[in-house]
N, C-alpha and C positions, 0 to 999 in steps of 0.2 A: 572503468572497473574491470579488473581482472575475474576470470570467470573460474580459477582452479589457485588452488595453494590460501585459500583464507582460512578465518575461524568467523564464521556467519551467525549474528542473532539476529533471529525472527517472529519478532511478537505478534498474532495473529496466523499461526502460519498449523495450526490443526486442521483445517480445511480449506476448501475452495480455491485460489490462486498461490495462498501464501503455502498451503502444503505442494502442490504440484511446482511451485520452483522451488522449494526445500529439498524433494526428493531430487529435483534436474540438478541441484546446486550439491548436492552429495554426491551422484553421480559422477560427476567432474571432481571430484576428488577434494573437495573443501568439507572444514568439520564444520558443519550445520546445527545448532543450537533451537530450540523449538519453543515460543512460549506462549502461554494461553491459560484460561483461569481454571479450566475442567483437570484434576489431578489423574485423574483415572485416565480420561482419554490422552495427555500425555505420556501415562506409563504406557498403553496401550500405544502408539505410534511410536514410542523408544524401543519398545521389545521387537517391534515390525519392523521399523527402516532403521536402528540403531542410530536415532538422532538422540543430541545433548536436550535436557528439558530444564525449562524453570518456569514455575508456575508465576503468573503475573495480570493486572487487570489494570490497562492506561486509564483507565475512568477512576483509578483510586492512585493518586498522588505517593502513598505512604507504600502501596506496592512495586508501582517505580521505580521509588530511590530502594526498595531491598530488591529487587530483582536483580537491577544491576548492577548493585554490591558483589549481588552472587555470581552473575554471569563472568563479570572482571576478576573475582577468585578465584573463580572454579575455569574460567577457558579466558586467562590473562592474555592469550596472543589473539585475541577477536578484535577484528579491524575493521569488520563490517556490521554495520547494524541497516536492519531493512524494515523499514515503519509501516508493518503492515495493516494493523489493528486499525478493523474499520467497521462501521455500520450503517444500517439506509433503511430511510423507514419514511412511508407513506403519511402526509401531512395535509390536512385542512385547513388553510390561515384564515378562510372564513368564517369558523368557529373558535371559540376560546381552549376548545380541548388539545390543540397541537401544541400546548408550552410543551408540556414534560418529554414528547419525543422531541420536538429541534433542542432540547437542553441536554439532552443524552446524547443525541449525534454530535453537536459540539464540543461535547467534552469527550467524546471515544474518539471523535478525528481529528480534530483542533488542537483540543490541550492536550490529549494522551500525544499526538505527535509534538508536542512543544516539550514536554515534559521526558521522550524519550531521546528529546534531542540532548537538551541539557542534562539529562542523567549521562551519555557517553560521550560528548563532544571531549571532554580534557582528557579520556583515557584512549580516543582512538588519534589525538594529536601526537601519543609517543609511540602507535604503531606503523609499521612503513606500510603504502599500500592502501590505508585508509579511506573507507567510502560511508558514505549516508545515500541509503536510498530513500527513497519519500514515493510515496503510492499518491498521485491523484486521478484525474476519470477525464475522460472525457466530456463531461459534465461541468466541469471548470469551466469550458469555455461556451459549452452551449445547453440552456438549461433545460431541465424534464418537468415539467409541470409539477406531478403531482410530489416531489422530493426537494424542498424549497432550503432546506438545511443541509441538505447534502452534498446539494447543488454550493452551495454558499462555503463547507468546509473544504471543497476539494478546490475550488478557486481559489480560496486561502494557501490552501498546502503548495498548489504549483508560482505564488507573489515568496510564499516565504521558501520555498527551495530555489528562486531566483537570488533572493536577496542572500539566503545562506551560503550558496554557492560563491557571490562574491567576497563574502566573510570568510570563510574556512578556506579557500584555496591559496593563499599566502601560508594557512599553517599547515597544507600537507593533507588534509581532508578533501575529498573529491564528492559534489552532489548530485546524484540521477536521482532523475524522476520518471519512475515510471508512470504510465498515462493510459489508463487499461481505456477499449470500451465497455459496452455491456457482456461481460461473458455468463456463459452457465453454471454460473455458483447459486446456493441459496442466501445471497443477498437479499434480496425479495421471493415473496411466496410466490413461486411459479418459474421464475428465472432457469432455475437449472433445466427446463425441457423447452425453454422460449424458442420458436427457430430466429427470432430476432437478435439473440445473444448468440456471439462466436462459442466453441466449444472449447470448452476449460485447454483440453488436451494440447489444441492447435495455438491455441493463445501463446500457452508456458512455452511451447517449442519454440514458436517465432520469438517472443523475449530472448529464449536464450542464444540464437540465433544472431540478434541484432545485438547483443553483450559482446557475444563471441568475435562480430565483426568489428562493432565500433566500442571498443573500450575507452576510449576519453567521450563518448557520449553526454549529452547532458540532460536530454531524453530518450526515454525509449519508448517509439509510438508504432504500434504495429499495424502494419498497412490498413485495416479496416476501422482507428482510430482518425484517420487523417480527415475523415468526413467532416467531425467536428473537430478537431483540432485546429483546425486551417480555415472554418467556414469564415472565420472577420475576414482573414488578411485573402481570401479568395473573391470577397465581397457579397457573398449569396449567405450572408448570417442568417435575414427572415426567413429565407428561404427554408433551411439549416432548422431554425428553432421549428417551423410546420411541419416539414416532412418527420423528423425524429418524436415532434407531441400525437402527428398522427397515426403514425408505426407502433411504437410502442404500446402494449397491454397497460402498462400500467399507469400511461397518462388519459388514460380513458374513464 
């Protein structure tokens, strides 16, 4: 993926990672598009960093297909869409009370990223340059105890940006996956001052960093990811799954 000359949509991108590479990916000189469900705080980061906005909620199907109605009307030359819209939330599967969250994470990370696929796939086939990024964690490969859905949708998201990669790059569409690990956003209660979690700031740098050098990438994993990333094919996965349930605040 080229890192300057797009027209970039980013749903999820009012806070946390997805605004800190909205603002780095404007910087460089791409028109940046913003979406998110809060209208106010939209206008409010439009008026700030003079990003494009559409309001939009992946967990509602019917706002989907108008979001990106409007995005493709209103910023026709967008080639890039970045799947950012995600959520993570603390779950008991020993109790019956953790349906309704793992059915909310499913559908904010799972189906909103399936749903944002299939809303732009045929319209970024006729742009040249063409990217899908896909957001999955670290977590993909090595799981957090107490986040048993989240754990489960970002493994999903990094099988199906393998298998979509094979699919769209015959039509000219290019997929990265981003591969964050734990950073300091309000993901979870406590996160944004964790000293376990890298800092927001350092994260976006190095993503943009690793864009800048490897643009045929097929992920971007930035050096403090590789822990878990690599723990199978290093062969210390147990190892991997202890140390990360024992570190962590919030597998406690």
């Amino acid at each position: 993926m080229n890192i300057t000359g797009n027209t970039i949509f980013i749903p999820g991108a009012t806070s946390g990672i997805g605004l800190a590479l909205a603002m780095r990916l404007r910087d460089r000189g791409n028109t940046v598009v913003i979406g998110g469900r809060r209208a106010e705080l939209l206008d409010q980061l439009a008026a700030e960093h003079g990003f494009g906005t559409v309001r939009i909620d992946v967990a509602d199907a019917a706002s989907v297909t108008e979001a990106a109605a409007d995005v493709v009307a209103r910023y026709p030359a967008t080639n890039v869409l970045v799947t950012m819209s995600g959520i993570m939330r603390v779950e008991d599967w020993t109790s019956p009370g953790f349906l309704a969250d793992a059915e909310d994470v499913i559908t904010t990370n799972l189906l909103g990223t399936v749903r944002l696929v299939a809303a732009f796939t045929a319209h970024l086939q006729t742009r040249p340059d063409a990217a899908i990024v896909t957001v999955s964690s670290g977590l993909a490969h090595v799981p957090l105890r107490p986040t048993v859905s989240y754990n489960a949708t970002k493994a999903a998201i990094h099988q199906l940006s393998e298998s979509l990669r094979l699919q769209l790059a015959p039509v000219g569409v290019q997929v990265v996956e981003l591969v964050p690990p734990s950073v300091r956003t309000a993901l979870l209660p406590g996160q944004e001052t964790s000293e376990f979690a890298m800092p927001l700031d350092d994260f976006a740098d190095e993503v943009m960093d690793l864009l800048e050098k490897n643009p045929e990438a097929h992920e971007i994993l930035v050096e403090r990811v590789g822990f878990l990333r690599h723990a199978e094919a290093r062969g210390d996965y147990a190892e991997v799954v202890g140390i990360l349930n024992a570190a962590d605040p919030h597998a406690r």
